[in-house]
Structures are given as C-alpha cells and as structure tokens.
mmCIF file of the N, C-alpha and C atoms, coordinates in Angstrom:
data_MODEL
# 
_entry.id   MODEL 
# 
loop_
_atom_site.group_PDB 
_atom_site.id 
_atom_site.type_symbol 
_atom_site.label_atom_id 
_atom_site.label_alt_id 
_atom_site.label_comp_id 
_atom_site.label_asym_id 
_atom_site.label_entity_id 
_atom_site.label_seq_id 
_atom_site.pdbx_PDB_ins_code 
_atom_site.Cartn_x 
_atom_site.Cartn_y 
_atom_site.Cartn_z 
_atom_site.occupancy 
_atom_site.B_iso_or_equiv 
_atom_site.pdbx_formal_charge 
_atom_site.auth_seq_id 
_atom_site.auth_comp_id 
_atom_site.auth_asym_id 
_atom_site.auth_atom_id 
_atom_site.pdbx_PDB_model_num 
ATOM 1   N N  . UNK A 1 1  ? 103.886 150.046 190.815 1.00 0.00 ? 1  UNK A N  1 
ATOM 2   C CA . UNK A 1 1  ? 105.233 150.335 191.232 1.00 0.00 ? 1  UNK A CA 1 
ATOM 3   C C  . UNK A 1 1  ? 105.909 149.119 191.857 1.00 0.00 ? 1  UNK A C  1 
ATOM 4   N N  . UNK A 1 2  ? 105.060 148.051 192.418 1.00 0.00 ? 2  UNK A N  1 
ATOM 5   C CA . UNK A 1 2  ? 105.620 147.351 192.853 1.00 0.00 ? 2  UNK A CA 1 
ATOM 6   C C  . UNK A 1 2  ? 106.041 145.401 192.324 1.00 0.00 ? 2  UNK A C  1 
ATOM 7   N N  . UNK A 1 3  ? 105.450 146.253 191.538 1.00 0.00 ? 3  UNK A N  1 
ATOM 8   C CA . UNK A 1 3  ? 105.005 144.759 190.031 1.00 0.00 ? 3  UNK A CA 1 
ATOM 9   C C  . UNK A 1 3  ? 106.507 145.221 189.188 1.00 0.00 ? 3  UNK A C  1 
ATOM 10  N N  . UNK A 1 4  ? 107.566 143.367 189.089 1.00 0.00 ? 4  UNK A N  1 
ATOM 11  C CA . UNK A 1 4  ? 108.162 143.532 188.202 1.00 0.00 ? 4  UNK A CA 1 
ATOM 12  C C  . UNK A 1 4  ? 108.539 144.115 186.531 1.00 0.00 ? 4  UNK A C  1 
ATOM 13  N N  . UNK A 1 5  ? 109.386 144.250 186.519 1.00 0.00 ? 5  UNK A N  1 
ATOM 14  C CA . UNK A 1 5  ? 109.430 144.593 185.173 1.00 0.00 ? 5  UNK A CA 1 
ATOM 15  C C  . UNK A 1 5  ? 109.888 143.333 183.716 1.00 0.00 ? 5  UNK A C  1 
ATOM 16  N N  . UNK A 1 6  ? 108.434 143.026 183.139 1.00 0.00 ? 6  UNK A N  1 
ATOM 17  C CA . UNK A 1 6  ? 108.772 141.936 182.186 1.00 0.00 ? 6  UNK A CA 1 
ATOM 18  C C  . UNK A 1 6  ? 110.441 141.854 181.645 1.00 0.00 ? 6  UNK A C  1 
ATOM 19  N N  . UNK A 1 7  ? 110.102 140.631 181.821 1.00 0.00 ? 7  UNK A N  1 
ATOM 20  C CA . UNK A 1 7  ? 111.488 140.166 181.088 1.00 0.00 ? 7  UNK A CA 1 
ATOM 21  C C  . UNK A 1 7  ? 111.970 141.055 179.123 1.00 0.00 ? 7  UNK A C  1 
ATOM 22  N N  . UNK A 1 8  ? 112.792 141.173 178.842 1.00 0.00 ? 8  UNK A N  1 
ATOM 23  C CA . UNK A 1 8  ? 113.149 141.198 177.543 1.00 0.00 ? 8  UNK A CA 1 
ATOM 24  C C  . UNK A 1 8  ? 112.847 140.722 176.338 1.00 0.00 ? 8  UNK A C  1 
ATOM 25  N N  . UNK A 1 9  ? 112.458 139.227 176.769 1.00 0.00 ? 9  UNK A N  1 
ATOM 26  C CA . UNK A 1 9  ? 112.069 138.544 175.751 1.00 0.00 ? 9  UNK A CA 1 
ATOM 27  C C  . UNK A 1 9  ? 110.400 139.077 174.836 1.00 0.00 ? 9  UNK A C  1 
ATOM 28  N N  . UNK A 1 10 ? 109.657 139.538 176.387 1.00 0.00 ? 10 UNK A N  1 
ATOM 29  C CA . UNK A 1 10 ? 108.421 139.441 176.084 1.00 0.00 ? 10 UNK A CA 1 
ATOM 30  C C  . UNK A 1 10 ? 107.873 141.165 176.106 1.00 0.00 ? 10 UNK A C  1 
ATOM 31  N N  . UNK A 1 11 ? 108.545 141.597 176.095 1.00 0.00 ? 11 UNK A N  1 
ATOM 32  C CA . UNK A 1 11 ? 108.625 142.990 175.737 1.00 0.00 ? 11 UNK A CA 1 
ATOM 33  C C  . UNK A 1 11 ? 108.320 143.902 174.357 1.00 0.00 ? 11 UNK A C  1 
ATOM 34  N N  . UNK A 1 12 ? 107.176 144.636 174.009 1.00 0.00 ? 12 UNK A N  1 
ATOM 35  C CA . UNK A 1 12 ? 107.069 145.069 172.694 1.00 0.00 ? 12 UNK A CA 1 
ATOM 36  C C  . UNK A 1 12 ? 107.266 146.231 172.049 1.00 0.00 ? 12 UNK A C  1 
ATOM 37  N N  . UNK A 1 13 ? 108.544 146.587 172.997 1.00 0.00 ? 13 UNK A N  1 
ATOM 38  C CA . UNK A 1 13 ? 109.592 147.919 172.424 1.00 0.00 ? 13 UNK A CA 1 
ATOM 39  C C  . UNK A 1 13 ? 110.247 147.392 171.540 1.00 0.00 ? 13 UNK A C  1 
ATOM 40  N N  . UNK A 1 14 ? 111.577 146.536 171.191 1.00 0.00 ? 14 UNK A N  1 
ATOM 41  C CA . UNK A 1 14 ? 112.014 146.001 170.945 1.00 0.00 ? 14 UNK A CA 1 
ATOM 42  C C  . UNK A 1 14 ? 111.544 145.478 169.465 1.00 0.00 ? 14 UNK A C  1 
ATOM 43  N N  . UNK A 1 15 ? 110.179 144.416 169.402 1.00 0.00 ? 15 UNK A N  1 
ATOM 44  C CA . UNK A 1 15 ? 109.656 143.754 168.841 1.00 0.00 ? 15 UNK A CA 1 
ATOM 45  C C  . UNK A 1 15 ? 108.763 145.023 167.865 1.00 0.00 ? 15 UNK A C  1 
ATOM 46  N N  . UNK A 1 16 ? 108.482 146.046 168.576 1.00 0.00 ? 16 UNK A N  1 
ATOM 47  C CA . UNK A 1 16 ? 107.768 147.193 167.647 1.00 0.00 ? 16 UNK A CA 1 
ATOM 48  C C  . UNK A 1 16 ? 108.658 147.885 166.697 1.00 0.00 ? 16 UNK A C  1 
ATOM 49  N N  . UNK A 1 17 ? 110.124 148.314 167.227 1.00 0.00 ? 17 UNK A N  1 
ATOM 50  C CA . UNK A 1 17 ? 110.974 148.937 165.873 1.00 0.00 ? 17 UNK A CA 1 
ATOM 51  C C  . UNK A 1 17 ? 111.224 148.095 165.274 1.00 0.00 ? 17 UNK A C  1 
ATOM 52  N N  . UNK A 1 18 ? 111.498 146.570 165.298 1.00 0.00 ? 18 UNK A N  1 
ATOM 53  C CA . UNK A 1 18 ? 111.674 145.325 164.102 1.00 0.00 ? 18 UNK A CA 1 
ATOM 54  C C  . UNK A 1 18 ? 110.690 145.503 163.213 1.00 0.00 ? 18 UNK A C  1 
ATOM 55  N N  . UNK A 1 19 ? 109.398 145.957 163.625 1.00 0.00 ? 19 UNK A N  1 
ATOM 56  C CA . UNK A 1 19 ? 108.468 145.907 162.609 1.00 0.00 ? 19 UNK A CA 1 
ATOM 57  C C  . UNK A 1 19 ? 108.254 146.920 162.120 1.00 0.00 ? 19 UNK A C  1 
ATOM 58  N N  . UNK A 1 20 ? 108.756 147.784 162.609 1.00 0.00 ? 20 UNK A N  1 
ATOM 59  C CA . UNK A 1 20 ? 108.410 149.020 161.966 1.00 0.00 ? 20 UNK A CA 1 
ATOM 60  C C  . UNK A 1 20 ? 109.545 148.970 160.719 1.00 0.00 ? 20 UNK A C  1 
ATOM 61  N N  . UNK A 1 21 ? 110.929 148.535 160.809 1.00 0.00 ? 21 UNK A N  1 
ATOM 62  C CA . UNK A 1 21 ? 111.682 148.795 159.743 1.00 0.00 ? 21 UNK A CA 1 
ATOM 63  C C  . UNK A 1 21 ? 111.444 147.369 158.597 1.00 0.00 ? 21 UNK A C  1 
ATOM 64  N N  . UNK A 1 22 ? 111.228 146.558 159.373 1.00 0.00 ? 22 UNK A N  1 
ATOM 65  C CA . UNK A 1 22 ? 110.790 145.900 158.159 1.00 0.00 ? 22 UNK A CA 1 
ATOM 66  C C  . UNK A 1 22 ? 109.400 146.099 157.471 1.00 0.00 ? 22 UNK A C  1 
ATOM 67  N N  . UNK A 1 23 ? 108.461 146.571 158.133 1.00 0.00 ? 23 UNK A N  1 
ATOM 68  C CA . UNK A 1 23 ? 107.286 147.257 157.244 1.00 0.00 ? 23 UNK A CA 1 
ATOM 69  C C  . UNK A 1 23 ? 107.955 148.483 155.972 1.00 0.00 ? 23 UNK A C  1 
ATOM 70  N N  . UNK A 1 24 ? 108.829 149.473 156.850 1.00 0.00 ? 24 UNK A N  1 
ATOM 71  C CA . UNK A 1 24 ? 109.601 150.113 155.651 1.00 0.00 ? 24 UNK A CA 1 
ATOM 72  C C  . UNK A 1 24 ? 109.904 149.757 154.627 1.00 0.00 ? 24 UNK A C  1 
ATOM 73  N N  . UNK A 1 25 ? 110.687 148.649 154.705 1.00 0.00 ? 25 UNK A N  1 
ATOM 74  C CA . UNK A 1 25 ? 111.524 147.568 153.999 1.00 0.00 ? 25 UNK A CA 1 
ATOM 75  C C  . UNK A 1 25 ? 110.872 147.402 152.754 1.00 0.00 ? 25 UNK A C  1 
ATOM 76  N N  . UNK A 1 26 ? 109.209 146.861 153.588 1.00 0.00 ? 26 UNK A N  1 
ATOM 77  C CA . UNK A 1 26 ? 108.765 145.949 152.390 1.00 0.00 ? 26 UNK A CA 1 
ATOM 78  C C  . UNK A 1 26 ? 107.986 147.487 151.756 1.00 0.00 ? 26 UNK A C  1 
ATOM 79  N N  . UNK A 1 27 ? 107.914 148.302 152.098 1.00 0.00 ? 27 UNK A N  1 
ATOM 80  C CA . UNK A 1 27 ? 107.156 149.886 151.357 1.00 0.00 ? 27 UNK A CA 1 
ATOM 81  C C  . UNK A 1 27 ? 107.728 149.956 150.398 1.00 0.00 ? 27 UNK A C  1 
ATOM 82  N N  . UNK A 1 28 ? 109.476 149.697 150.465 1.00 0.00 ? 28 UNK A N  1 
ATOM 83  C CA . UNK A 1 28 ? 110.290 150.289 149.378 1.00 0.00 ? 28 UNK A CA 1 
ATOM 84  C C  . UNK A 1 28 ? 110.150 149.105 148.467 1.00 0.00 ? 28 UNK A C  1 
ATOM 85  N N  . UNK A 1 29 ? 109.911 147.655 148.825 1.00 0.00 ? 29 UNK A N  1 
ATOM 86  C CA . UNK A 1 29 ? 110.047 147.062 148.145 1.00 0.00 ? 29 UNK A CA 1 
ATOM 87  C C  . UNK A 1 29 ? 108.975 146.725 147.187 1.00 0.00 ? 29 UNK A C  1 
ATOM 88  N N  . UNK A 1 30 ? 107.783 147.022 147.324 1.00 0.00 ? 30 UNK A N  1 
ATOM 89  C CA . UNK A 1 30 ? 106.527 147.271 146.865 1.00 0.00 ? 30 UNK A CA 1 
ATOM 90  C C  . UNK A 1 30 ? 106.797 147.899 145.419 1.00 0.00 ? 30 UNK A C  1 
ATOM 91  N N  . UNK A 1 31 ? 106.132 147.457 144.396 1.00 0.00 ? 31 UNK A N  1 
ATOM 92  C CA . UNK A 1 31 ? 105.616 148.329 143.761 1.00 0.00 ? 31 UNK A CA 1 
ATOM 93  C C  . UNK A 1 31 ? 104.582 149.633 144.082 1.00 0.00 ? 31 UNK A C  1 
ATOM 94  N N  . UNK A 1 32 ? 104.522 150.932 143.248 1.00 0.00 ? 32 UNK A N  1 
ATOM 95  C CA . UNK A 1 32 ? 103.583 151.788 143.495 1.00 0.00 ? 32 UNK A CA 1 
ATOM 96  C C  . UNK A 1 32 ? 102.122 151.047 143.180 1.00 0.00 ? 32 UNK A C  1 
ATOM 97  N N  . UNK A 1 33 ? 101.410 151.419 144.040 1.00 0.00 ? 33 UNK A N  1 
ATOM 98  C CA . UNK A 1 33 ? 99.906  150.890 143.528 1.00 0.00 ? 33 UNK A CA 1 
ATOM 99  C C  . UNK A 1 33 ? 99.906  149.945 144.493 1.00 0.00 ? 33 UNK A C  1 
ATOM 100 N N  . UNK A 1 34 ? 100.476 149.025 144.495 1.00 0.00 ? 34 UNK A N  1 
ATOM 101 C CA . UNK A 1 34 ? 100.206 147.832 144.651 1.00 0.00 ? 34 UNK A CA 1 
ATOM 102 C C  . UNK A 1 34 ? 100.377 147.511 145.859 1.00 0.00 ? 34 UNK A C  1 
ATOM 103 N N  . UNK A 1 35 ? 99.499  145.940 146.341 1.00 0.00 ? 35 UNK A N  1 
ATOM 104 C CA . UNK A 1 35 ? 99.236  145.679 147.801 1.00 0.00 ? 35 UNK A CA 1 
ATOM 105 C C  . UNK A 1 35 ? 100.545 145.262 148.406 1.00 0.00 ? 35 UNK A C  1 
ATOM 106 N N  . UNK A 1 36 ? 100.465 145.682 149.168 1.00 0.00 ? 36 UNK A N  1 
ATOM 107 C CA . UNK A 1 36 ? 102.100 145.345 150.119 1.00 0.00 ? 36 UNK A CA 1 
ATOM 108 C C  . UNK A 1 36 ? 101.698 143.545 150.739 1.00 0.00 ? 36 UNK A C  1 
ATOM 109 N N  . UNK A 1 37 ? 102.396 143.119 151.146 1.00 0.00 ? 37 UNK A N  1 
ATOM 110 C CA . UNK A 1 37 ? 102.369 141.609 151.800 1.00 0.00 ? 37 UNK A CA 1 
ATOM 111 C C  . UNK A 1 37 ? 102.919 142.026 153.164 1.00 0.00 ? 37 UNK A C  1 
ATOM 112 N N  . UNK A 1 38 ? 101.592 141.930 154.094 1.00 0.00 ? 38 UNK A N  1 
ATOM 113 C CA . UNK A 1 38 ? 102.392 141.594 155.937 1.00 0.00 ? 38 UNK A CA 1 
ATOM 114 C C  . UNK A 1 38 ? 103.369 140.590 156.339 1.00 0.00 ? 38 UNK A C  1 
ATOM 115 N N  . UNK A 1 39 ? 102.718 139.271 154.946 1.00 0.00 ? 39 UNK A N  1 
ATOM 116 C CA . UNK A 1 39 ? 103.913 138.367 156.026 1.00 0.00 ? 39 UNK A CA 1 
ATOM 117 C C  . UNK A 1 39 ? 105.551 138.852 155.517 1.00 0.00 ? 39 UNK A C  1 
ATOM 118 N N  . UNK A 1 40 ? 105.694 139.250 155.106 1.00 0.00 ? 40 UNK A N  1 
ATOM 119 C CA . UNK A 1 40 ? 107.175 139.839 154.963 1.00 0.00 ? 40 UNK A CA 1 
ATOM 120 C C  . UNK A 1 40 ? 107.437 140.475 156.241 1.00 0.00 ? 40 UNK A C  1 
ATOM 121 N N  . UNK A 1 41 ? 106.246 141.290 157.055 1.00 0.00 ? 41 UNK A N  1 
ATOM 122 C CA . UNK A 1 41 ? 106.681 142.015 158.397 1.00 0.00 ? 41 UNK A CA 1 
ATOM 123 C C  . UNK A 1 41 ? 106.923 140.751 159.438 1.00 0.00 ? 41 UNK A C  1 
ATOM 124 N N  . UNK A 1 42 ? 105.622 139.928 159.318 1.00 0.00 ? 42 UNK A N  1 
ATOM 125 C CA . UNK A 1 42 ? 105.773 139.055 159.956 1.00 0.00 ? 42 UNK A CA 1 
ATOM 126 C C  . UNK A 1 42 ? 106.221 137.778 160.555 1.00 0.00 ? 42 UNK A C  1 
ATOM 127 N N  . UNK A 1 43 ? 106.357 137.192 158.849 1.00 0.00 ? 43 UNK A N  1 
ATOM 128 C CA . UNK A 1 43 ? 107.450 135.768 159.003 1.00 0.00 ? 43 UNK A CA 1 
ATOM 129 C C  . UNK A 1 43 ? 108.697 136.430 159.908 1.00 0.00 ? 43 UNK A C  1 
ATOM 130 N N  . UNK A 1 44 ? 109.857 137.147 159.522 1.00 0.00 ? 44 UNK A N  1 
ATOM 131 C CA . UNK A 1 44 ? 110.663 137.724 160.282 1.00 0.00 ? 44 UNK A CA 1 
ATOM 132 C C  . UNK A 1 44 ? 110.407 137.556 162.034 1.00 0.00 ? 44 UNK A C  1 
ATOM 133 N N  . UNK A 1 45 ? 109.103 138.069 162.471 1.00 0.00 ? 45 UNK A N  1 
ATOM 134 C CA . UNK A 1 45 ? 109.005 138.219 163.962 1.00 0.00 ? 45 UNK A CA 1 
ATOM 135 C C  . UNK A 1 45 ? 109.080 137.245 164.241 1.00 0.00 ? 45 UNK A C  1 
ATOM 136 N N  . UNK A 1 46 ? 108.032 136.161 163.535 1.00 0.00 ? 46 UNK A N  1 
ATOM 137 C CA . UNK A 1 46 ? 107.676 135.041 164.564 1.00 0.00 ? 46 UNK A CA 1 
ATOM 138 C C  . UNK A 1 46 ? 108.274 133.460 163.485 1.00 0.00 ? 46 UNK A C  1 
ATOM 139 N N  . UNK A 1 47 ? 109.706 134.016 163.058 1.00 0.00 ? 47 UNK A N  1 
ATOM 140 C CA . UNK A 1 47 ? 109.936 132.187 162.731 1.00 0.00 ? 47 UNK A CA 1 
ATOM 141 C C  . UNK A 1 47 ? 110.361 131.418 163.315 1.00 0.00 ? 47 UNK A C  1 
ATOM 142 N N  . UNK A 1 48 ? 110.982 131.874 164.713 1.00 0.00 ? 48 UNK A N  1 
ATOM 143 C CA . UNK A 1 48 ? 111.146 130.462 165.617 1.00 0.00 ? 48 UNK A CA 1 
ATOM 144 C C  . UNK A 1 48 ? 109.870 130.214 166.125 1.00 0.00 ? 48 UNK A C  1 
ATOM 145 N N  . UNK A 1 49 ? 109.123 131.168 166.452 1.00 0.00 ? 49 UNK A N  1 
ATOM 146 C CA . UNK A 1 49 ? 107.795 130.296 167.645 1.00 0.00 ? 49 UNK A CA 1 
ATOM 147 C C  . UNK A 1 49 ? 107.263 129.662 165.879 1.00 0.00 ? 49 UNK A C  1 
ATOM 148 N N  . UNK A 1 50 ? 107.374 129.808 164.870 1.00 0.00 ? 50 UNK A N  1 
ATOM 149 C CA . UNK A 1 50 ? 106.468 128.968 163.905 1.00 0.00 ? 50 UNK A CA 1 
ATOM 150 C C  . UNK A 1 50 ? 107.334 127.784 163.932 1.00 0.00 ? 50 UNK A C  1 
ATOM 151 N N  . UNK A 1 51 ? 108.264 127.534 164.228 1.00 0.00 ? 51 UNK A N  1 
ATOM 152 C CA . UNK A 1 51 ? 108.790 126.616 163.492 1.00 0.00 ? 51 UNK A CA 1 
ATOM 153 C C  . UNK A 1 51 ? 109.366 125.630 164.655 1.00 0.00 ? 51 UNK A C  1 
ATOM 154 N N  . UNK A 1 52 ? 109.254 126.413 166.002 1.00 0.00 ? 52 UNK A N  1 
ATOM 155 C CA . UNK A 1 52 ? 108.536 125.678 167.137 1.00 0.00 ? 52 UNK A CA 1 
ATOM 156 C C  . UNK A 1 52 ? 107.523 124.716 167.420 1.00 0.00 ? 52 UNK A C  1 
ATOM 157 N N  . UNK A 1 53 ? 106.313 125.941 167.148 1.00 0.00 ? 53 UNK A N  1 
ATOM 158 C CA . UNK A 1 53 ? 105.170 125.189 167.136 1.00 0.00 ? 53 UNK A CA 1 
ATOM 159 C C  . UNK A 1 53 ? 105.068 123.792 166.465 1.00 0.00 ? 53 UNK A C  1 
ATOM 160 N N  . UNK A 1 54 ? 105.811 124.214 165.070 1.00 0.00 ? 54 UNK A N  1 
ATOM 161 C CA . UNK A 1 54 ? 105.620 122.715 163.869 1.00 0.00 ? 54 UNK A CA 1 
ATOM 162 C C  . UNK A 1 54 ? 106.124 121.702 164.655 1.00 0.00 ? 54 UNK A C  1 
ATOM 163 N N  . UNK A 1 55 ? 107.166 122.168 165.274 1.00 0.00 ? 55 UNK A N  1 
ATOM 164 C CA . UNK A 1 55 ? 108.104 120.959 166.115 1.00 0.00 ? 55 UNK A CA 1 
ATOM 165 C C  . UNK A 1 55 ? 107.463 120.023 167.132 1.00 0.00 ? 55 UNK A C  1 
ATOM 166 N N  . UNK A 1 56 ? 106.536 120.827 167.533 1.00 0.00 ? 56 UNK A N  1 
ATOM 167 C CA . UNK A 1 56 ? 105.601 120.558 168.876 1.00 0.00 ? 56 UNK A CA 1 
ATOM 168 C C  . UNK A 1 56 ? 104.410 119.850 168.122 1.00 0.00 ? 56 UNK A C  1 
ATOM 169 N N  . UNK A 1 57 ? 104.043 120.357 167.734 1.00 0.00 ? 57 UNK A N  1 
ATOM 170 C CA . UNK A 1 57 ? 102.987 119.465 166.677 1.00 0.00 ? 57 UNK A CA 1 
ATOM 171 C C  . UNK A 1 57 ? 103.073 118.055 166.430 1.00 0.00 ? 57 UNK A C  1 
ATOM 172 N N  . UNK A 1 58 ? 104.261 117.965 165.646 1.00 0.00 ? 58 UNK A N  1 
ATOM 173 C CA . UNK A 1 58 ? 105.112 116.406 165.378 1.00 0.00 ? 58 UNK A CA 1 
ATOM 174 C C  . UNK A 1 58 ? 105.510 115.857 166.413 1.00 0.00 ? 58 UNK A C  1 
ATOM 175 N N  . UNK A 1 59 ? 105.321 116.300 167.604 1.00 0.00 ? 59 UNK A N  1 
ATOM 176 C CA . UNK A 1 59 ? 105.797 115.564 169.025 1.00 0.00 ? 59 UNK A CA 1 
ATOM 177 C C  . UNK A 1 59 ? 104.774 114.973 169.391 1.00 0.00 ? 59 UNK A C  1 
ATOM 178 N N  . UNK A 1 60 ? 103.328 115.648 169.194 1.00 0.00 ? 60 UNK A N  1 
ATOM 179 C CA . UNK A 1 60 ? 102.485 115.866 169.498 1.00 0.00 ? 60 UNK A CA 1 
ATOM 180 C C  . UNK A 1 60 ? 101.542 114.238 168.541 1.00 0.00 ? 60 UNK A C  1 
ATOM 181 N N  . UNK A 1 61 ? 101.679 114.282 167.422 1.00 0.00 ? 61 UNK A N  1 
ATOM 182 C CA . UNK A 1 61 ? 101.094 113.449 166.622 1.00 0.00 ? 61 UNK A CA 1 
ATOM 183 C C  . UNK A 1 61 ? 101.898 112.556 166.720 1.00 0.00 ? 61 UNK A C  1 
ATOM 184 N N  . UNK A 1 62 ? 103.489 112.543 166.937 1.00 0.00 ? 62 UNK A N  1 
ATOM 185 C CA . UNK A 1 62 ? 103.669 110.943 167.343 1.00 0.00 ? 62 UNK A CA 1 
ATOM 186 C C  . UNK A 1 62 ? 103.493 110.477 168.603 1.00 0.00 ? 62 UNK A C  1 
ATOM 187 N N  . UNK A 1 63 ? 103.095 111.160 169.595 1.00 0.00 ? 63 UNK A N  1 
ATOM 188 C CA . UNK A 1 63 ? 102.573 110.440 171.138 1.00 0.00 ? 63 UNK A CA 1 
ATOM 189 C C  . UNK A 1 63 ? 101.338 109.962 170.641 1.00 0.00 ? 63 UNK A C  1 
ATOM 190 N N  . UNK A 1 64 ? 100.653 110.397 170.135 1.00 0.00 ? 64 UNK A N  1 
ATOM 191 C CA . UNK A 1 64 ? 98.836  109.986 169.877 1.00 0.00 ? 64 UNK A CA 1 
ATOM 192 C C  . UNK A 1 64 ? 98.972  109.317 168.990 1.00 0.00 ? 64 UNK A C  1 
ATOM 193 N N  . UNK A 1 65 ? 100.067 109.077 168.095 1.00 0.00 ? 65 UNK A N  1 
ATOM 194 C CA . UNK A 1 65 ? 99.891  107.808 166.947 1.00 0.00 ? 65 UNK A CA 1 
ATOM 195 C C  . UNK A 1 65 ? 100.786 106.988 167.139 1.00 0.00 ? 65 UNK A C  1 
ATOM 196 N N  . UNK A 1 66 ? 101.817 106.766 167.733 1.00 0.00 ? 66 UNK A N  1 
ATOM 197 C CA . UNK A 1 66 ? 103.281 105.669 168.204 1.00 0.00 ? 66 UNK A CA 1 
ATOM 198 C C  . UNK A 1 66 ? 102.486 105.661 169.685 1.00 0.00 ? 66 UNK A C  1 
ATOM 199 N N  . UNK A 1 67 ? 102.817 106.139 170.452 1.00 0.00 ? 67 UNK A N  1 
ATOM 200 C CA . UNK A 1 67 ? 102.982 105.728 171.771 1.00 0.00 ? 67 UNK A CA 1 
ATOM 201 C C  . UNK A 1 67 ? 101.659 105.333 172.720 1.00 0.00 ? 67 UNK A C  1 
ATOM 202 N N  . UNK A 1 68 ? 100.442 106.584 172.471 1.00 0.00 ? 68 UNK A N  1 
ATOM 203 C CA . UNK A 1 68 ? 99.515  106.144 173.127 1.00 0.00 ? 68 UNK A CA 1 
ATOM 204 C C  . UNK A 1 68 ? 98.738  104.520 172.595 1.00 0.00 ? 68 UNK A C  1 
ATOM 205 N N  . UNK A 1 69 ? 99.079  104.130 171.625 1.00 0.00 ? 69 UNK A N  1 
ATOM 206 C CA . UNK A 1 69 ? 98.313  102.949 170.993 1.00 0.00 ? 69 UNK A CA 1 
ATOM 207 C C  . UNK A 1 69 ? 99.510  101.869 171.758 1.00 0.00 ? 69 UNK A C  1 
ATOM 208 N N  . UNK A 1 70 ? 101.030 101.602 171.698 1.00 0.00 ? 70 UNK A N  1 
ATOM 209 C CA . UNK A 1 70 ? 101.152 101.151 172.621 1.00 0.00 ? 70 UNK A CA 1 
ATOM 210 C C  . UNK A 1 70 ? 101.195 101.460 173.947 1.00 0.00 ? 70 UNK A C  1 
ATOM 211 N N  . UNK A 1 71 ? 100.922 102.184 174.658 1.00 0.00 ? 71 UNK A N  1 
ATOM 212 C CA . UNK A 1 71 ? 100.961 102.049 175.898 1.00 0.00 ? 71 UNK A CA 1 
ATOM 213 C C  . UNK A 1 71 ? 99.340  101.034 176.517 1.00 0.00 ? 71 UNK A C  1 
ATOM 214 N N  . UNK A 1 72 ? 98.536  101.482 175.513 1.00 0.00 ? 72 UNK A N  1 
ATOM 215 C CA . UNK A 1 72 ? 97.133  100.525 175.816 1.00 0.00 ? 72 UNK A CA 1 
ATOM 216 C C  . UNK A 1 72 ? 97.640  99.327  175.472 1.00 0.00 ? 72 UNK A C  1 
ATOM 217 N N  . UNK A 1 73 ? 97.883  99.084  174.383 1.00 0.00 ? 73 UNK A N  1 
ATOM 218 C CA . UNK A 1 73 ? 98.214  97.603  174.140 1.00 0.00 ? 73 UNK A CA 1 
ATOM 219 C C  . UNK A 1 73 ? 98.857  96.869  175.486 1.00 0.00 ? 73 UNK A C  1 
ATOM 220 N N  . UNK A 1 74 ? 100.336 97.534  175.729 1.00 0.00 ? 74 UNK A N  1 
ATOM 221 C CA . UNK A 1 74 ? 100.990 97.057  177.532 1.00 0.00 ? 74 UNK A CA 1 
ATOM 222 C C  . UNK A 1 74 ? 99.733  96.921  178.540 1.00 0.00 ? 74 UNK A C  1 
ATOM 223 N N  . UNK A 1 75 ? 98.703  97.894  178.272 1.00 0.00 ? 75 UNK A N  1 
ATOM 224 C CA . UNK A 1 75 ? 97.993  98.138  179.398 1.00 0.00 ? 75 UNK A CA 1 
ATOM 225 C C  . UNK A 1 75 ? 97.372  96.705  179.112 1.00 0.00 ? 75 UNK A C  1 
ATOM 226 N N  . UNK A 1 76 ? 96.458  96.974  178.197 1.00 0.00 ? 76 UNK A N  1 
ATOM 227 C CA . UNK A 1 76 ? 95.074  95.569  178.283 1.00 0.00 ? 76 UNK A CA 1 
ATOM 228 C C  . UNK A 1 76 ? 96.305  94.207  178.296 1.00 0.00 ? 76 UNK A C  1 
ATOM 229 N N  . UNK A 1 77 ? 97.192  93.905  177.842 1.00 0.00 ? 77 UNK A N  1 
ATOM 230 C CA . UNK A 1 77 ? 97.938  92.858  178.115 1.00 0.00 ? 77 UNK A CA 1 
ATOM 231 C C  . UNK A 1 77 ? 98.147  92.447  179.521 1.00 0.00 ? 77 UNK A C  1 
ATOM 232 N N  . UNK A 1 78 ? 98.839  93.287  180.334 1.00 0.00 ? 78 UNK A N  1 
ATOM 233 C CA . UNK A 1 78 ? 99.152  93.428  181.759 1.00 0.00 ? 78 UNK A CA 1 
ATOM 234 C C  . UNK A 1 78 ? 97.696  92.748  182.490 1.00 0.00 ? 78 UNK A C  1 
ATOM 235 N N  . UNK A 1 79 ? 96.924  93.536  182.195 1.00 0.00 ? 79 UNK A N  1 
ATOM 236 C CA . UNK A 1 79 ? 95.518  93.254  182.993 1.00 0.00 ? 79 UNK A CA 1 
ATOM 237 C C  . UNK A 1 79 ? 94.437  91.755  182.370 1.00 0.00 ? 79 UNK A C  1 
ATOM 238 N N  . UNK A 1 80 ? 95.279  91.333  181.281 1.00 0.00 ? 80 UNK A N  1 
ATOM 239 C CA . UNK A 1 80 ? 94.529  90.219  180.606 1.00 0.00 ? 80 UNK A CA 1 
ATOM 240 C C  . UNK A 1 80 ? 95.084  88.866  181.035 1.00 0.00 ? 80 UNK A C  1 
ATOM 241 N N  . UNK A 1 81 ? 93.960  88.074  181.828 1.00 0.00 ? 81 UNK A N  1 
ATOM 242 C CA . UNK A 1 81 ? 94.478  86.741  182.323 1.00 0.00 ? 81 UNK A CA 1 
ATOM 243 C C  . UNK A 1 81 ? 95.082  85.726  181.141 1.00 0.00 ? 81 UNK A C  1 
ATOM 244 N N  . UNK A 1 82 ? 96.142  84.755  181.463 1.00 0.00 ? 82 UNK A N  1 
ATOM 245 C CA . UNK A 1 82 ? 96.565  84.542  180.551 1.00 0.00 ? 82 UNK A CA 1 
ATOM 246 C C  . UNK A 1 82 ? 96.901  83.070  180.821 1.00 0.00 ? 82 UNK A C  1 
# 
C-alpha cells in the first residue's frame, strides 16, 4: 500500500492489449493450418528498444575501436620520456 505506483511506461496493461490485438491481427492473417509468426506480435512491441539497442551497440564498438586505442596511444606518449 505504501509502494508507488509504476510509471506508464513500464506497465503491462497497456503493453498486454497491444498484443493481444495484434496476435488477432496476425490469426486473421494466417493461413488455415498454418504456423502463425510471433514476430509480427512482437517486432511491433519492441522496435524502438531494438533499434535502440543497435544504436547503443555502434556507440559501443566505436569507443572500443576509435577511441579507446587512442586514448592509450595519448596515454603511453604522455608517460614516455622523450
């Protein structure tokens, strides 16, 4: 009772009828018989955090491949008698 109430964002009322009508969606869109595809439920939910993540990734691989190689280089220079 005395514990906030999550924010909106992170809430899975909301996020549960999205999926429920796009699971519909893809029922109707299905052939009979045949296997339905989740990511149709799912790309929908989560394409900003995917396409986030990618973003973060590439931030991620150019610090460890641009920057951390020079920042050593500055480093051992700085500290190398000359």
């Amino acid at each position: 009772e005395d514990l906030p109430s999550a924010p909106s964002g992170v809430r899975s009322d909301p996020l549960h009828r999205v999926a429920v009508e796009l699971w519909e969606a893809e029922l109707a869109r299905a052939e009979p018989g045949k296997a339905q595809v989740l990511s149709g439920v799912l790309y929908p939910l989560a394409r900003r955090s995917f396409y986030q993540g990618g973003a973060l990734l590439v931030v991620s691989g150019l610090c460890n491949s641009v920057a951390r190689p020079l920042l050593l280089k500055s480093a051992v220079e700085s500290i190398s008698p000359d």
